[in-house]
N, CA and C atoms as a LAMMPS dump frame, in Angstrom:
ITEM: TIMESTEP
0
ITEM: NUMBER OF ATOMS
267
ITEM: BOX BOUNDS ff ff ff
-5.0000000000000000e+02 5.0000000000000000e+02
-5.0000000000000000e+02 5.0000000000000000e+02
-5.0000000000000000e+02 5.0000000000000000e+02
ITEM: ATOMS id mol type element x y z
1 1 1 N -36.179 -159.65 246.946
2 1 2 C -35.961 -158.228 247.074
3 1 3 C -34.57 -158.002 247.653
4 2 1 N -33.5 -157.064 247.064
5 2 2 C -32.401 -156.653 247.278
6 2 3 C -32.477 -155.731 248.693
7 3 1 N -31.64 -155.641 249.935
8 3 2 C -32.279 -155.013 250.979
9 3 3 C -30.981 -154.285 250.521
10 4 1 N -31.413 -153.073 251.266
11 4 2 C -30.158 -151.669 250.82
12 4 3 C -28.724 -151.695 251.778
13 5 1 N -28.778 -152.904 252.697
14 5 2 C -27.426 -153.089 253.334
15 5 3 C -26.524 -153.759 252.244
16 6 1 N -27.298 -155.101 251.992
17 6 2 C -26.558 -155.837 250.784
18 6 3 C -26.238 -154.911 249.278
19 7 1 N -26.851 -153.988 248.997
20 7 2 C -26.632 -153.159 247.885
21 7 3 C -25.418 -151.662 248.066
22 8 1 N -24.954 -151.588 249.508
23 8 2 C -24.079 -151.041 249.753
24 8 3 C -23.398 -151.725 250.076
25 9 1 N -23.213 -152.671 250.264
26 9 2 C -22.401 -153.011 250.797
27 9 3 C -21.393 -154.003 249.616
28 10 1 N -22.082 -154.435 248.825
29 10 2 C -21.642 -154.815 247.246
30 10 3 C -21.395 -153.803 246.67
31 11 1 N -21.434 -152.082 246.586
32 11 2 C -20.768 -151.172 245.716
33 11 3 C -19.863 -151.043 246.575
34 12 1 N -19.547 -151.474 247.864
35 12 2 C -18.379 -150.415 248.71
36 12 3 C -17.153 -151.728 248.547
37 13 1 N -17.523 -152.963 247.997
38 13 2 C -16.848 -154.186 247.562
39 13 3 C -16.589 -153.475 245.735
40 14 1 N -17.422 -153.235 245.354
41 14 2 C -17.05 -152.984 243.575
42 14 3 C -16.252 -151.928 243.537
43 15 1 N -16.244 -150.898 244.399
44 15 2 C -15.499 -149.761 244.482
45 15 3 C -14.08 -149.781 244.915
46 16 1 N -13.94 -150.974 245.825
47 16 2 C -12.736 -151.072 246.373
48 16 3 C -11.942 -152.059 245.533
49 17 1 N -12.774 -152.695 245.074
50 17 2 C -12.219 -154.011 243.603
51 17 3 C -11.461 -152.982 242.913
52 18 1 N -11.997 -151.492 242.025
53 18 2 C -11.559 -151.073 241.47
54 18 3 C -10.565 -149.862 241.296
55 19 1 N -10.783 -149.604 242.863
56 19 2 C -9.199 -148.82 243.341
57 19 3 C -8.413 -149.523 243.877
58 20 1 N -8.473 -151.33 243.471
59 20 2 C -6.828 -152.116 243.778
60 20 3 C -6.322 -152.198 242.607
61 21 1 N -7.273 -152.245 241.332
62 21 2 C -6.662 -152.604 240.108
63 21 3 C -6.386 -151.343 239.432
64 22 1 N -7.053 -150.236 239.802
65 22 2 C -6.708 -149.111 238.551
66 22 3 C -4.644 -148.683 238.574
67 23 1 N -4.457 -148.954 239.761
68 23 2 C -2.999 -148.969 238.929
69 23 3 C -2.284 -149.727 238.419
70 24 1 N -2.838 -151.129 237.981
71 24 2 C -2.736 -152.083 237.219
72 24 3 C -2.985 -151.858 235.706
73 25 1 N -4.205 -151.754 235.582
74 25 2 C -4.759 -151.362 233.78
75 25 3 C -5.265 -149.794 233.796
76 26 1 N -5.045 -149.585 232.562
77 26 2 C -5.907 -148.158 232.15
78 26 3 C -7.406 -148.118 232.053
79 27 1 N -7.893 -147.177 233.574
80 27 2 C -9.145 -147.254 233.722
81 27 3 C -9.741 -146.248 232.643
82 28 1 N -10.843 -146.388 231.98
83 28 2 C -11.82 -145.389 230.899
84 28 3 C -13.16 -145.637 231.293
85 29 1 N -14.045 -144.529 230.759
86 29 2 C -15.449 -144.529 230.901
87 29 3 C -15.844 -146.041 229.826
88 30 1 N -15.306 -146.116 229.245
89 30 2 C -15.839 -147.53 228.196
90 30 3 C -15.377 -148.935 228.613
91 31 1 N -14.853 -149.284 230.077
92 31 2 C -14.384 -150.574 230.164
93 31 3 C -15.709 -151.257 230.428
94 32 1 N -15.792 -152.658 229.951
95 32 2 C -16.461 -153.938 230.165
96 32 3 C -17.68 -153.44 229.024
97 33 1 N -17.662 -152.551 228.214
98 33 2 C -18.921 -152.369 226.982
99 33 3 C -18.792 -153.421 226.416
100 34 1 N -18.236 -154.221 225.721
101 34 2 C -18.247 -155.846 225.144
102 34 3 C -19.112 -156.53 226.592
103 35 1 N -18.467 -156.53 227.643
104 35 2 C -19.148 -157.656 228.555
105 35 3 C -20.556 -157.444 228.683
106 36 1 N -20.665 -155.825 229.01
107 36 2 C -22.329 -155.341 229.004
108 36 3 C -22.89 -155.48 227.879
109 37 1 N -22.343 -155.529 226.759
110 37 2 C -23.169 -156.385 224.958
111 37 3 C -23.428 -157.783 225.178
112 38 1 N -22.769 -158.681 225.46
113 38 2 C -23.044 -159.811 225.865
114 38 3 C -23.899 -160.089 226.912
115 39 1 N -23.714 -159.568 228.049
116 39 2 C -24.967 -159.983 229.122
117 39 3 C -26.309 -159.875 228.699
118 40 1 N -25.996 -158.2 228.242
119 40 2 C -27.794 -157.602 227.483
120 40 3 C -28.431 -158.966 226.719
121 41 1 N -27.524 -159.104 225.524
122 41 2 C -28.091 -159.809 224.534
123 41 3 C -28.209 -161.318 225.372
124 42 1 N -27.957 -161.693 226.141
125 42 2 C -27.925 -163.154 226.257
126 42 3 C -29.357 -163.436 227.375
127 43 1 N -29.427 -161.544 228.395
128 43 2 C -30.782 -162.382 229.079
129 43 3 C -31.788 -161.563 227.866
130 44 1 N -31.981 -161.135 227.287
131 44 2 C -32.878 -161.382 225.581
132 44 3 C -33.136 -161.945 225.286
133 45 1 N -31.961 -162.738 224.658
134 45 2 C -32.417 -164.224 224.791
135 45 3 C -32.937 -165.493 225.292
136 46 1 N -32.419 -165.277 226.407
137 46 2 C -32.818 -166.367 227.583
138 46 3 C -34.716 -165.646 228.104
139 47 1 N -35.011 -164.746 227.742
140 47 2 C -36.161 -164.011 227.779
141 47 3 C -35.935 -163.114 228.979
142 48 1 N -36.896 -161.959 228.986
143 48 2 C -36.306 -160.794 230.575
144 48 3 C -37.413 -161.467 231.483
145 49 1 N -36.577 -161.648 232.708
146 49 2 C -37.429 -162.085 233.941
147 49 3 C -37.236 -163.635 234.044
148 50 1 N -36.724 -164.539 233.246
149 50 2 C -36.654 -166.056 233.406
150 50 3 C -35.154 -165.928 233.485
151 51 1 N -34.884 -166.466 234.863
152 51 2 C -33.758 -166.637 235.297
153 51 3 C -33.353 -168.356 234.389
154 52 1 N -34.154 -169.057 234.291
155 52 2 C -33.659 -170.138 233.652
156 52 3 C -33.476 -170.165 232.358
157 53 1 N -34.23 -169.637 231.886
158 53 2 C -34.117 -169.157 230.198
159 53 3 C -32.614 -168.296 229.8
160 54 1 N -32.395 -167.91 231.064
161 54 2 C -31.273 -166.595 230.497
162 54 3 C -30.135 -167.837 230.883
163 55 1 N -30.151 -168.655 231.727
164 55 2 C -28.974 -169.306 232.584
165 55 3 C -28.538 -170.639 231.032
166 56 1 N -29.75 -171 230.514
167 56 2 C -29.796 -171.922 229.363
168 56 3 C -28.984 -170.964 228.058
169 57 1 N -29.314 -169.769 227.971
170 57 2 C -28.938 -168.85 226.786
171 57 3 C -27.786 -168.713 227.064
172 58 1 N -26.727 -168.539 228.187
173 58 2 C -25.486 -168.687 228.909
174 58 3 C -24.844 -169.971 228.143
175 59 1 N -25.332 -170.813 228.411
176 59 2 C -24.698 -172.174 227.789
177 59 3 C -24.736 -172.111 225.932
178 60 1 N -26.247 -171.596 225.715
179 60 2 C -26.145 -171.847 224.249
180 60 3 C -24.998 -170.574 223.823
181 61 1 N -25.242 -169.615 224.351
182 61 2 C -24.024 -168.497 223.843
183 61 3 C -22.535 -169.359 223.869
184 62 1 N -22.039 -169.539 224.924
185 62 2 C -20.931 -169.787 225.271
186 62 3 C -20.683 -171.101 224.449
187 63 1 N -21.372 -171.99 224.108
188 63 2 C -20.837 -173.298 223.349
189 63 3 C -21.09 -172.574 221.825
190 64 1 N -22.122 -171.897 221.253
191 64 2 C -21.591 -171.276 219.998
192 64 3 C -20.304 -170.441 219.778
193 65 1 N -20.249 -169.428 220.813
194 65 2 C -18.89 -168.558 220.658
195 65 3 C -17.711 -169.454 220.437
196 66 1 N -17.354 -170.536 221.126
197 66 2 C -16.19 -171.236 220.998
198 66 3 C -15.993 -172.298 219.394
199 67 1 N -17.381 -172.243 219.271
200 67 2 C -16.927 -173.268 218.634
201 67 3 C -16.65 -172.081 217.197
202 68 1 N -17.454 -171.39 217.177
203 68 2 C -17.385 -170.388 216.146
204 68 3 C -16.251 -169.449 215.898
205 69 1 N -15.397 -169.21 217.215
206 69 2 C -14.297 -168.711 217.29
207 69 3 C -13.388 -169.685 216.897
208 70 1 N -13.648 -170.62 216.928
209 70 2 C -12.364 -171.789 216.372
210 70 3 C -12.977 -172.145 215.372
211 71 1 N -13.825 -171.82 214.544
212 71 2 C -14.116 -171.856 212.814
213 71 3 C -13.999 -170.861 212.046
214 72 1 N -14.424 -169.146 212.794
215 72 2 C -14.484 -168.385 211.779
216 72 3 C -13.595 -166.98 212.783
217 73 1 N -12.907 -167.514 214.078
218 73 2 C -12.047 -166.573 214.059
219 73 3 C -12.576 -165.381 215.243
220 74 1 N -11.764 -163.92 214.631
221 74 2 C -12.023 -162.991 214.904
222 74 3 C -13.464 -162.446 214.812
223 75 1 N -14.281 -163.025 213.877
224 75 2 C -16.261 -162.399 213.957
225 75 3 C -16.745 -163.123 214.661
226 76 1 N -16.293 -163.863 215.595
227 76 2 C -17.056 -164.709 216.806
228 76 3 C -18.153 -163.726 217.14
229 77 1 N -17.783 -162.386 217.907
230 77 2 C -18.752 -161.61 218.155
231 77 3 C -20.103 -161.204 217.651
232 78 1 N -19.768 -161.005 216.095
233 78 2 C -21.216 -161.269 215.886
234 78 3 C -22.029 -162.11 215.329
235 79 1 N -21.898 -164.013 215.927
236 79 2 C -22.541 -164.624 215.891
237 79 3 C -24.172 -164.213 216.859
238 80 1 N -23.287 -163.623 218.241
239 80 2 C -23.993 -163.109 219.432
240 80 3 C -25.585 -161.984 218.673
241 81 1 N -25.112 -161.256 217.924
242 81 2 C -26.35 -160.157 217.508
243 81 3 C -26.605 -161.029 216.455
244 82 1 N -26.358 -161.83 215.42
245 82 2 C -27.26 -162.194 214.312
246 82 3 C -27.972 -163.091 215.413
247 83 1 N -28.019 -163.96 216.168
248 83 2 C -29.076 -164.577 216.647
249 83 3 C -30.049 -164.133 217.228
250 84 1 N -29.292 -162.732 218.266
251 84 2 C -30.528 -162.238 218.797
252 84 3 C -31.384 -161.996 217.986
253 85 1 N -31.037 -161.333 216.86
254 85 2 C -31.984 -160.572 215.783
255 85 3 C -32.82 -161.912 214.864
256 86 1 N -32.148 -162.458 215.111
257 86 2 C -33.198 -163.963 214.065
258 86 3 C -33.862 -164.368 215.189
259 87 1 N -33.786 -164.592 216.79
260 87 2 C -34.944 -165.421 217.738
261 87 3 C -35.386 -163.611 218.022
262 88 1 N -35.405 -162.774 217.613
263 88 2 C -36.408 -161.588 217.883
264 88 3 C -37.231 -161.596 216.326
265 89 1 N -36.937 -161.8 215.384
266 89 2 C -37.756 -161.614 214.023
267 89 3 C -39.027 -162.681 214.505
């Protein structure tokens, strides 16, 4: 169980992460949507609630993406959704 000191106290850390960098990059309502596509789909995969299943789906993602990005390029990305959708069929 997350206690509500540690959960403020990690946004008042995420908050301050992101008023050192915003005058670095251009902040938008859409940053990290690729990263949040990938996490989703990978504890899916790894199944919801099995921390080991998702930590194993981590590895199988990440050794397909590379190798697939150095065979077929720029559609690396959606190696990520055709699998989910074939281990969900």
């Amino acid at each position: 169980m997350l206690s509500p000191s540690l959960a403020l106290l990690s946004a008042f850390f995420y908050g301050l992460a992101g008023y050192a960098v915003s005058p670095l990059i251009n902040i938008n309502p859409r940053m990290g949507w690729t990263t949040i596509m990938v996490m989703f789909a990978t504890v899916v995969l790894g199944g919801l609630g099995s921390v080991e299943g998702t930590i194993i789906a981590g590895f199988i993602y990440g050794t397909v993406e590379a190798f697939a990005g150095h065979y077929i390029g720029a559609q690396r990305a959606l190696i990520l959704y055709w699998h989910m959708a074939y281990s969900l069929i």
